[in-house]
Biotite code that builds the C-alpha atoms (Angstrom):
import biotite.structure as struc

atoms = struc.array([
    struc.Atom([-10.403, 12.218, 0.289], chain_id="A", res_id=1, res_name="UNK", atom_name="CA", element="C"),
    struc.Atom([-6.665, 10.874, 0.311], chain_id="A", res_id=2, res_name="UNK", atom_name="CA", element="C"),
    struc.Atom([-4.919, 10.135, -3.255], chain_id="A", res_id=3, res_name="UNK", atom_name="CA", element="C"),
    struc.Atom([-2.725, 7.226, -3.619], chain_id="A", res_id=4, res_name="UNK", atom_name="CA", element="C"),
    struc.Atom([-0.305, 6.525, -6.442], chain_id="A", res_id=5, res_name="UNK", atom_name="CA", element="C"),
    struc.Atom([-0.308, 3.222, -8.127], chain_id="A", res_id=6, res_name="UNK", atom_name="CA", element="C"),
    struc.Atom([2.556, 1.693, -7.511], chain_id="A", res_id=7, res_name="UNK", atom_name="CA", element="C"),
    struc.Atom([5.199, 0.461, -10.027], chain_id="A", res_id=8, res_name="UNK", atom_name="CA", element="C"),
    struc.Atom([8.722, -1.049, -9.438], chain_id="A", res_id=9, res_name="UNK", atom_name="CA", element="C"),
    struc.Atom([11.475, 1.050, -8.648], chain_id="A", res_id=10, res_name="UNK", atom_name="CA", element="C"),
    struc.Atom([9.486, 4.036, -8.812], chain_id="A", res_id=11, res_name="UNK", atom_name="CA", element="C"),
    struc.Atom([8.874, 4.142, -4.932], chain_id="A", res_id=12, res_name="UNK", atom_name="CA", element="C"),
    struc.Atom([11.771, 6.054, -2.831], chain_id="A", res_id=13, res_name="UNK", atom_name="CA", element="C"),
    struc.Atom([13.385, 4.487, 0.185], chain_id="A", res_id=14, res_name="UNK", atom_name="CA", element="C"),
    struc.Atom([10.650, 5.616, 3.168], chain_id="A", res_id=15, res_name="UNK", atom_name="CA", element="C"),
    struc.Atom([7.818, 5.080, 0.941], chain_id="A", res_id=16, res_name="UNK", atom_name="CA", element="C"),
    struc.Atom([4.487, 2.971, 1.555], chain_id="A", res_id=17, res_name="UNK", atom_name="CA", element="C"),
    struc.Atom([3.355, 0.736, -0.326], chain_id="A", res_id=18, res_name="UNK", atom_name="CA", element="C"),
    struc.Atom([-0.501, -1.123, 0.085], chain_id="A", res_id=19, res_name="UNK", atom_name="CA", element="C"),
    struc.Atom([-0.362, -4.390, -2.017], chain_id="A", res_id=20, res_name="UNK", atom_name="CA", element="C"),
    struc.Atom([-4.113, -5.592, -2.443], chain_id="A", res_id=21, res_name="UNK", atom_name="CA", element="C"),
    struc.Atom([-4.743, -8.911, -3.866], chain_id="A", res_id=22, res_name="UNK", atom_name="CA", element="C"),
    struc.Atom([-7.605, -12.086, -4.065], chain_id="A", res_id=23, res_name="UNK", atom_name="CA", element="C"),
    struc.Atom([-8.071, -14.070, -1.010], chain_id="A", res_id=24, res_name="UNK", atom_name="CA", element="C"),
    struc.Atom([-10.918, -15.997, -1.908], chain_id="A", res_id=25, res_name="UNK", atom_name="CA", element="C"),
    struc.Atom([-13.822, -13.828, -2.323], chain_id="A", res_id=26, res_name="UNK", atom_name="CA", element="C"),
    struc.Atom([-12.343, -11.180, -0.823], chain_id="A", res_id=27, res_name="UNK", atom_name="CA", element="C"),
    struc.Atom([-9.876, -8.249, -1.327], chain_id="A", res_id=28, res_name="UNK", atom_name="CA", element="C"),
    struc.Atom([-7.442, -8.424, 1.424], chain_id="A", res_id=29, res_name="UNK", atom_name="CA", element="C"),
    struc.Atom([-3.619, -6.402, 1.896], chain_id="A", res_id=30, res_name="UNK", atom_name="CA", element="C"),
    struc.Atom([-0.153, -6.280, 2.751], chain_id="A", res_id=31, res_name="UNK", atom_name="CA", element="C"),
    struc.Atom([1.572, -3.348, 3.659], chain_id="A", res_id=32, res_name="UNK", atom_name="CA", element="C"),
    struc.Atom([5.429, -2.125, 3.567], chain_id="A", res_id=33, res_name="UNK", atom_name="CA", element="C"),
    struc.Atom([8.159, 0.255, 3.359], chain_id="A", res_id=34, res_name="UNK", atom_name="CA", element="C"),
    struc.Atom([10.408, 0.509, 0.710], chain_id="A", res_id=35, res_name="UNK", atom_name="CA", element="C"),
    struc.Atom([13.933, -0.024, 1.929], chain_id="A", res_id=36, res_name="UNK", atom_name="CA", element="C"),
    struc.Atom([16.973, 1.233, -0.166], chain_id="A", res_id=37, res_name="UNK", atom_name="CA", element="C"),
    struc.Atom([18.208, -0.941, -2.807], chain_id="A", res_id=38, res_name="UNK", atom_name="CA", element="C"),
    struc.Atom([20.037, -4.176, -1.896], chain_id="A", res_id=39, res_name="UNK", atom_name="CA", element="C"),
    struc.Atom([17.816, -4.240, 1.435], chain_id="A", res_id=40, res_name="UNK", atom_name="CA", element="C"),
    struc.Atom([14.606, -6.227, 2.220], chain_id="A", res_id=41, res_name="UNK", atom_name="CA", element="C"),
    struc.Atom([11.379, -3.936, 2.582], chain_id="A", res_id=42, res_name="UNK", atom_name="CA", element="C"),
    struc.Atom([9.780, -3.708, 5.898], chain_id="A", res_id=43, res_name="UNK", atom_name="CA", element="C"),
    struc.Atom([6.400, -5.966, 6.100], chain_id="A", res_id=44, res_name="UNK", atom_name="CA", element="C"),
    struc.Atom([3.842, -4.166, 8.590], chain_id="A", res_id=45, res_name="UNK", atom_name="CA", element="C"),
    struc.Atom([1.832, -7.282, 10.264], chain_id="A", res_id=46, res_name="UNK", atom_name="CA", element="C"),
    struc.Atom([2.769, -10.069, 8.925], chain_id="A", res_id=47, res_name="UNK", atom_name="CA", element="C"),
    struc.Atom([-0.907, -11.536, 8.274], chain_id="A", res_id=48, res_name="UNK", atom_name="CA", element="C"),
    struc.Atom([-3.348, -10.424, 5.470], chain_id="A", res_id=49, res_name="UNK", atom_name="CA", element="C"),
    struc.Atom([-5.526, -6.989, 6.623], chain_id="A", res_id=50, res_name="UNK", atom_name="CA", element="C"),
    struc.Atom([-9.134, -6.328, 5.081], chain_id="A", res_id=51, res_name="UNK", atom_name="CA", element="C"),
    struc.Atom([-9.084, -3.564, 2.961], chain_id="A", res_id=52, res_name="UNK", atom_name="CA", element="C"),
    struc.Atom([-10.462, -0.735, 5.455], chain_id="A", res_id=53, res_name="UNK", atom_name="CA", element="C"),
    struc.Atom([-7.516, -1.830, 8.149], chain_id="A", res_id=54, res_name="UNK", atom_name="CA", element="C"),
    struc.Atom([-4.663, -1.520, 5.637], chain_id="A", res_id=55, res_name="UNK", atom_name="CA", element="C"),
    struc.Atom([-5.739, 2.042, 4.236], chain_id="A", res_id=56, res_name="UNK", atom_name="CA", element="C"),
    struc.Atom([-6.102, 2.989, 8.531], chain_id="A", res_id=57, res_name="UNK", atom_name="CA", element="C"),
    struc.Atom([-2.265, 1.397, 8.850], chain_id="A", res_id=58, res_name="UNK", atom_name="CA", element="C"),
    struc.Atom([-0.997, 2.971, 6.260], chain_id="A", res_id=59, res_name="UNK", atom_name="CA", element="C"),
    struc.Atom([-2.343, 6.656, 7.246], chain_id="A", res_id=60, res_name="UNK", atom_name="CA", element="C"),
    struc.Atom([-0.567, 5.602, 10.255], chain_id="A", res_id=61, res_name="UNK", atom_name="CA", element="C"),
    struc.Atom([2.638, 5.041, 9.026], chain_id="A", res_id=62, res_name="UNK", atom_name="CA", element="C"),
    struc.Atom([2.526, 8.222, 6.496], chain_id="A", res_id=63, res_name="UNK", atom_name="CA", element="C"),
    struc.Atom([2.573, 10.353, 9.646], chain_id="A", res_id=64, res_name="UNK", atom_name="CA", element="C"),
    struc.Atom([5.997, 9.369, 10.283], chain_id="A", res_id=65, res_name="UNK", atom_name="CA", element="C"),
    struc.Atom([6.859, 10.713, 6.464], chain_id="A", res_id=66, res_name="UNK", atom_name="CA", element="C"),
    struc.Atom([3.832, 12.848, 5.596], chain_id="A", res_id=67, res_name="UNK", atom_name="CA", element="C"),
    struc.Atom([5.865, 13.879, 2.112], chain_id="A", res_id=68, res_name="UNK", atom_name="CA", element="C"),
    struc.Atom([6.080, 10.747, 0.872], chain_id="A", res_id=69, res_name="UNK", atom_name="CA", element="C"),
    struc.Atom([3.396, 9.871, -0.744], chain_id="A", res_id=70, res_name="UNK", atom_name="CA", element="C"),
    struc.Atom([1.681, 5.936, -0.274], chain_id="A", res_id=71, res_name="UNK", atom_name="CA", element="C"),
    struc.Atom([1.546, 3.687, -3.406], chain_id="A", res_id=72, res_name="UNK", atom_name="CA", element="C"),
    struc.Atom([-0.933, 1.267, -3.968], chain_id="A", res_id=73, res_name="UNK", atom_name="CA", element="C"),
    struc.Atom([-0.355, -2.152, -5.696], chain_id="A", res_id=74, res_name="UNK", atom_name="CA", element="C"),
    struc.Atom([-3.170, -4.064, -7.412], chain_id="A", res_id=75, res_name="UNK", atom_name="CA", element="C"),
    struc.Atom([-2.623, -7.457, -8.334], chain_id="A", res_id=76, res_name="UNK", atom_name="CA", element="C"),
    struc.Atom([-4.384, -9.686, -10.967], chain_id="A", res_id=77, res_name="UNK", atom_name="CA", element="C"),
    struc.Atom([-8.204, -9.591, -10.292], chain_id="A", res_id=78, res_name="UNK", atom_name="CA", element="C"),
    struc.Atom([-8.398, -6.354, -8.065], chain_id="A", res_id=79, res_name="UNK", atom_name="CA", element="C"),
    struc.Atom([-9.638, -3.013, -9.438], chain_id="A", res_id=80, res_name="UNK", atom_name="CA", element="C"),
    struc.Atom([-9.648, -0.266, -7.790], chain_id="A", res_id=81, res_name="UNK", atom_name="CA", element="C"),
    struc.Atom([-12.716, 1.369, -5.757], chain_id="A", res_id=82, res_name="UNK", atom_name="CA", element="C"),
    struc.Atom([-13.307, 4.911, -5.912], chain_id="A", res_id=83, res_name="UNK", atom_name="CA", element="C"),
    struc.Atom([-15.168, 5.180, -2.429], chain_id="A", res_id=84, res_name="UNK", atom_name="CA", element="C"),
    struc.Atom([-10.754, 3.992, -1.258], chain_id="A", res_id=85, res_name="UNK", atom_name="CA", element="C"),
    struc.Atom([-9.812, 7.421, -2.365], chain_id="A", res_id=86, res_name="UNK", atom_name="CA", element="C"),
    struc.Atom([-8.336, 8.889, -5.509], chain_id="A", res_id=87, res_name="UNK", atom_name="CA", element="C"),
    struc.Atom([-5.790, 6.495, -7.460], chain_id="A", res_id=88, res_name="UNK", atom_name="CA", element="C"),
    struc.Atom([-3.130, 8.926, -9.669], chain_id="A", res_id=89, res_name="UNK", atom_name="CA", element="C"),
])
């Protein structure tokens, strides 16, 4: 089972992923990007809203590029984390 690191501002390096999950509706959808260095815009992967399952599959994609940075997980307001995701440090 993967861990993740919750994510909080400025802590993520330059490379870095980060999984953003927030409410659509009923449903938990996400966002994913790459933190850029400072002064830069961070690279959005697909621009439209992923289920869950699909952002934790892109995301293990992209790692492989950088498999020593670790991937950081967002949760905005309303979203709690689910075990059965992986572990959340």
């Amino acid at each position: 089972m993967r861990t993740y690191y919750r994510y909080k501002e400025g802590e993520a390096a330059a490379g870095s992923i980060v999984i953003k999950f927030y409410r659509s509706g009923d449903q938990i959808r996400g966002f994913i990007r790459k933190v850029t260095e400072p002064g830069q815009h961070d690279t959005v992967f697909s621009s439209e809203e992923l289920q869950v399952n699909k952002a934790f599959l892109i995301a293990d994609n992209k790692h492989r590029e950088a498999p020593d940075t670790p991937i950081f997980v967002e949760l905005t307001e309303g979203v709690r984390w689910n075990p059965a995701w992986g572990q959340l440090n």
